[in-house]
N, CA, C and O atoms as a GROMACS GRO file, in nm:
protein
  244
    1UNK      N    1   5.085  -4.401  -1.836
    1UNK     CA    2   5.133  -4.535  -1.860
    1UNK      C    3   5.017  -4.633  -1.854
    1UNK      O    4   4.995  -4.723  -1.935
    2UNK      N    5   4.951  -4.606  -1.755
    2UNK     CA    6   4.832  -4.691  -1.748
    2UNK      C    7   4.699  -4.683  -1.883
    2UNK      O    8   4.600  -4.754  -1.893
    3UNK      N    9   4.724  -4.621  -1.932
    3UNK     CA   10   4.612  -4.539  -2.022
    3UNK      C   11   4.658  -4.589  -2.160
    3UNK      O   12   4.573  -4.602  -2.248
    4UNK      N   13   4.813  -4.623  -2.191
    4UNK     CA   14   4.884  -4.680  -2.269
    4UNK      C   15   4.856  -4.809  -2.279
    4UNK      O   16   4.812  -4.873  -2.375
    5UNK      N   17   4.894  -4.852  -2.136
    5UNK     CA   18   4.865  -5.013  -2.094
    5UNK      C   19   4.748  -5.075  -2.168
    5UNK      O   20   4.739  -5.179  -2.233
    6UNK      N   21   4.645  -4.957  -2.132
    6UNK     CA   22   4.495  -5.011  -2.158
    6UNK      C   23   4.501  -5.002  -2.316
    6UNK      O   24   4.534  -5.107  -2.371
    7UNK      N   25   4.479  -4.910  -2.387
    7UNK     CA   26   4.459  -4.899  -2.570
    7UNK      C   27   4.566  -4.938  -2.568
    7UNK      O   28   4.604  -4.827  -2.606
    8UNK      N   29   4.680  -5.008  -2.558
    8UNK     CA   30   4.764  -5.060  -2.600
    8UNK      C   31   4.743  -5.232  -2.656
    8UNK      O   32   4.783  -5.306  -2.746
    9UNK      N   33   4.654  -5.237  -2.536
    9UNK     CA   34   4.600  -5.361  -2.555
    9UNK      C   35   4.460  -5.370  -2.643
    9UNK      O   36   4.434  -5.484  -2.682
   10UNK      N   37   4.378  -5.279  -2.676
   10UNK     CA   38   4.263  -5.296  -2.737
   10UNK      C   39   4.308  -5.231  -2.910
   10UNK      O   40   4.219  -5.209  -2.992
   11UNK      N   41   4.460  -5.208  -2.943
   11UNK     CA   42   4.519  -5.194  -3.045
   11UNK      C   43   4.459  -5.029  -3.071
   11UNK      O   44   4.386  -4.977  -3.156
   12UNK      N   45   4.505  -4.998  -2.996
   12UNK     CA   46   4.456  -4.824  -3.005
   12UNK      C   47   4.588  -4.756  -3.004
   12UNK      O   48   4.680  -4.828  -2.965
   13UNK      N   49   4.617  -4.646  -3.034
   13UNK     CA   50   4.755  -4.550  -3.031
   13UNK      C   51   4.874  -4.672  -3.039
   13UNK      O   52   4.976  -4.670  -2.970
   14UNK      N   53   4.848  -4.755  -3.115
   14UNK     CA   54   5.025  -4.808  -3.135
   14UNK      C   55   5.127  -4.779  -3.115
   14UNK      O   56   5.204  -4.829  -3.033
   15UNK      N   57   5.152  -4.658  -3.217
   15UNK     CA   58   5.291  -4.591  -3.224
   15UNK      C   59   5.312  -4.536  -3.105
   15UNK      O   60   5.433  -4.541  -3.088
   16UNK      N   61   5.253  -4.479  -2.997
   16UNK     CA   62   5.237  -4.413  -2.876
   16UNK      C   63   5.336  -4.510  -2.818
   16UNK      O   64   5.450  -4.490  -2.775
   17UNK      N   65   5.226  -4.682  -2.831
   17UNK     CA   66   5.269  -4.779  -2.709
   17UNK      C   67   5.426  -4.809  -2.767
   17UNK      O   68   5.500  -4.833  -2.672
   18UNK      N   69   5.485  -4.814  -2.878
   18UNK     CA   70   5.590  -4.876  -2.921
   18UNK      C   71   5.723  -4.766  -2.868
   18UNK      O   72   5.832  -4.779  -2.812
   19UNK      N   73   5.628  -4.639  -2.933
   19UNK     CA   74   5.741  -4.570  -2.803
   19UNK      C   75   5.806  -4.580  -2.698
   19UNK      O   76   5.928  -4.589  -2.685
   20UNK      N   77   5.701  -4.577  -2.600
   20UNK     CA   78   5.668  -4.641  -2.465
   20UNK      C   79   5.753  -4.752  -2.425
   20UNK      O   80   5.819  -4.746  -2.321
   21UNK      N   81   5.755  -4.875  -2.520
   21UNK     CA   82   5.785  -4.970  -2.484
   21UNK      C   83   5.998  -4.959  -2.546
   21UNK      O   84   6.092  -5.028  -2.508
   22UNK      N   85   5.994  -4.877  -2.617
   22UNK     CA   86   6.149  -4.802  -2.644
   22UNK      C   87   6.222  -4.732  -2.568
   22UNK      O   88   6.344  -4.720  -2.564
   23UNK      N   89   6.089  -4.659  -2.472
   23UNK     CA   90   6.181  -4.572  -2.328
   23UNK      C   91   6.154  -4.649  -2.200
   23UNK      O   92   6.208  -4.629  -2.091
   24UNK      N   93   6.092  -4.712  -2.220
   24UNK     CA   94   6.079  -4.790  -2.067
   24UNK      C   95   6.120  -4.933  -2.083
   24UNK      O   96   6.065  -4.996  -2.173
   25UNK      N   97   6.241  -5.014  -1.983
   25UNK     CA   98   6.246  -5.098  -2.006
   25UNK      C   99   6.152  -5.250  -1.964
   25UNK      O  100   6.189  -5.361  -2.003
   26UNK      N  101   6.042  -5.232  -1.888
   26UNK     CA  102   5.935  -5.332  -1.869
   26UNK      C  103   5.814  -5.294  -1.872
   26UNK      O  104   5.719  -5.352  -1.819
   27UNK      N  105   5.812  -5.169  -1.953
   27UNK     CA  106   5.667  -5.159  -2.052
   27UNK      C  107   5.636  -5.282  -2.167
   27UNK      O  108   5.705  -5.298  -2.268
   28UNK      N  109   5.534  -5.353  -2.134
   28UNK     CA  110   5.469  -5.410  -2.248
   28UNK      C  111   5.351  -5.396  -2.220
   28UNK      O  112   5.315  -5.390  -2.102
   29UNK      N  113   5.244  -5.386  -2.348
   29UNK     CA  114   5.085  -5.378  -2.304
   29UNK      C  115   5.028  -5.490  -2.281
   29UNK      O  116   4.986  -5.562  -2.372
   30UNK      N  117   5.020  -5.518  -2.162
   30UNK     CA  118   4.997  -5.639  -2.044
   30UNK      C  119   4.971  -5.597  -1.984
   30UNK      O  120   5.005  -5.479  -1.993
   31UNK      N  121   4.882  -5.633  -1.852
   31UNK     CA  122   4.875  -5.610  -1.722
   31UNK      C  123   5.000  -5.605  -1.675
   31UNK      O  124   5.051  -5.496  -1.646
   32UNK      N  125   5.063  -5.719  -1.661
   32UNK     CA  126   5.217  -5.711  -1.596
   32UNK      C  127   5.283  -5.640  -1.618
   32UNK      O  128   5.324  -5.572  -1.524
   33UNK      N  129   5.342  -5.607  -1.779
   33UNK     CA  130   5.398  -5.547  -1.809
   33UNK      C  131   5.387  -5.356  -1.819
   33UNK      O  132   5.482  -5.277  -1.821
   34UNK      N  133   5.216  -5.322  -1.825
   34UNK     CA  134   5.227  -5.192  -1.763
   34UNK      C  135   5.232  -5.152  -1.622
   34UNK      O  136   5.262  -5.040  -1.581
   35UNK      N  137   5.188  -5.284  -1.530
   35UNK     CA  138   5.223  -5.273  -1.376
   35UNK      C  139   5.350  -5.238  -1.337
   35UNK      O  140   5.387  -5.155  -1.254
   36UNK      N  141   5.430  -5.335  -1.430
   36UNK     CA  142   5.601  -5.318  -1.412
   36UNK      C  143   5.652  -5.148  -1.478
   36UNK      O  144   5.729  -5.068  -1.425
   37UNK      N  145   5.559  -5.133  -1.637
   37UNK     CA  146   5.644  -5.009  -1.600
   37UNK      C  147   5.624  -4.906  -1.568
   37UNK      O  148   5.704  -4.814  -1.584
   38UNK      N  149   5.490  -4.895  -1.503
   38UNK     CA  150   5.424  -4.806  -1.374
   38UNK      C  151   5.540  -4.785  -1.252
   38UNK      O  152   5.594  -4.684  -1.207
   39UNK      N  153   5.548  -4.889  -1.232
   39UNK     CA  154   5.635  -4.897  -1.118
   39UNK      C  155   5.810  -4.912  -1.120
   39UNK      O  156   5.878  -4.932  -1.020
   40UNK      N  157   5.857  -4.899  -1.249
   40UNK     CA  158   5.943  -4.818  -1.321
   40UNK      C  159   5.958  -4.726  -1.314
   40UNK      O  160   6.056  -4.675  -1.259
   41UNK      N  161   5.826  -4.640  -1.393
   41UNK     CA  162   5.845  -4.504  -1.364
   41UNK      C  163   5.844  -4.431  -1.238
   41UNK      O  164   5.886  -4.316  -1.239
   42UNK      N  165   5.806  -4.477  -1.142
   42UNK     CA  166   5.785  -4.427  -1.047
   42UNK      C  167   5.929  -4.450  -0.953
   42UNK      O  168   5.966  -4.358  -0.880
   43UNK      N  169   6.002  -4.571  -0.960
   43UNK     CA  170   6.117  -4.535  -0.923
   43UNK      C  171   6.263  -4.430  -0.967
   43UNK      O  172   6.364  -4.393  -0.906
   44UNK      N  173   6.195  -4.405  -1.134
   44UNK     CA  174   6.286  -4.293  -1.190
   44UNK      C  175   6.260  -4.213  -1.108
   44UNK      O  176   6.334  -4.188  -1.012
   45UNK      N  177   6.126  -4.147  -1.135
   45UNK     CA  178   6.054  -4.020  -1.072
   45UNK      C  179   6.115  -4.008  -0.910
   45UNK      O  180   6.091  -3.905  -0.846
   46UNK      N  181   6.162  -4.074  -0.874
   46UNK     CA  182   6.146  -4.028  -0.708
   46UNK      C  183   6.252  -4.021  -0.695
   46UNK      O  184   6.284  -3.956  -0.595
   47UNK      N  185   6.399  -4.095  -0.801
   47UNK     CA  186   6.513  -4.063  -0.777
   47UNK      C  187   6.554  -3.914  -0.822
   47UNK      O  188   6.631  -3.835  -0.766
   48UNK      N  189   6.483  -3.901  -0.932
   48UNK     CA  190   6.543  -3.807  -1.023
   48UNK      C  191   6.461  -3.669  -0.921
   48UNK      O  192   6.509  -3.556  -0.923
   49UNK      N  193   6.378  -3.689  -0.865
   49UNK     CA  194   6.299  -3.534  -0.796
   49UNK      C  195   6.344  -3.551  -0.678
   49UNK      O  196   6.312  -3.453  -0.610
   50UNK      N  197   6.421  -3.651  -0.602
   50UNK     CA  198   6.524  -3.646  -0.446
   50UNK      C  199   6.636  -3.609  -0.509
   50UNK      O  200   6.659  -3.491  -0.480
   51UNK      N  201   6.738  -3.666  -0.600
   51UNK     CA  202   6.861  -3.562  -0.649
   51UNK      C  203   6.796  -3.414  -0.640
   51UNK      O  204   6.809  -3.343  -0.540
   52UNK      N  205   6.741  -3.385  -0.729
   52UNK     CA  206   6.690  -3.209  -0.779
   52UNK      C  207   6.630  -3.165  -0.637
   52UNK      O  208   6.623  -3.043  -0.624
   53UNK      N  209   6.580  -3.248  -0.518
   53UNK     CA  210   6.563  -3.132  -0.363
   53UNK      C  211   6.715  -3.145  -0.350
   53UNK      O  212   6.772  -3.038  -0.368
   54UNK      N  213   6.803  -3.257  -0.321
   54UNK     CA  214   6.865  -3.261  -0.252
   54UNK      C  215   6.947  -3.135  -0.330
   54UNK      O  216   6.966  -3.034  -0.263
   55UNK      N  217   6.985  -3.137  -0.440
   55UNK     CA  218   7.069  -3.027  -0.520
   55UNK      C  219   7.054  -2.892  -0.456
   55UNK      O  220   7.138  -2.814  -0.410
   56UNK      N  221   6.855  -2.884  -0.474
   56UNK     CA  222   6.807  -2.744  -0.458
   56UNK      C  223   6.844  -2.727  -0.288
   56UNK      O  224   6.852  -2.611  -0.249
   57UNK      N  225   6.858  -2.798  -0.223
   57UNK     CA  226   6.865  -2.751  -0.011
   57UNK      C  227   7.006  -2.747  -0.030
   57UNK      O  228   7.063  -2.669   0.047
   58UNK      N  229   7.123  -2.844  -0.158
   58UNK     CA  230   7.254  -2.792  -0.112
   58UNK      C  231   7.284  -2.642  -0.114
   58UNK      O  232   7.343  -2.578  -0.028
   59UNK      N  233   7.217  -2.584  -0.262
   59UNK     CA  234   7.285  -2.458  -0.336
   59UNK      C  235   7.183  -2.318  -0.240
   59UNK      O  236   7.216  -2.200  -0.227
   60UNK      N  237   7.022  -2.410  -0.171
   60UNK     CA  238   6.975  -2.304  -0.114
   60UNK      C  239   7.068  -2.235   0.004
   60UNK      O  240   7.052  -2.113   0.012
   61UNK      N  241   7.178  -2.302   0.112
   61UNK     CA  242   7.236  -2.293   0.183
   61UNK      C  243   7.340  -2.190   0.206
   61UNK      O  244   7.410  -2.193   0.307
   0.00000   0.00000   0.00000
């Protein structure tokens, strides 16, 4: 995301960033806006991989 952020802004990989900015909802190539969806992703990520332990310690049981 960050790597997006950056050539996003120096008009590098476009289509990449427009993606990007289609799956994430506060991706824009900005500082702010890849800060925000840095930290977007990272709240998916931690929900979606605590469901999948919590799943995996119910069914390990």
């Amino acid at each position: 995301m960050l790597l997006l952020g950056v050539f996003g802004a120096v008009g590098v990989y476009e289509g990449a960033v427009a993606m990007m900015e289609q799956w994430h909802l506060f991706f824009e190539p900005t500082v702010v806006g890849t800060v925000a969806g840095m930290v977007e992703a990272t709240v998916i990520s931690f929900v979606l991989v605590y469901a999948f332990a919590w799943l995996y310690n119910a069914l390990a049981r």
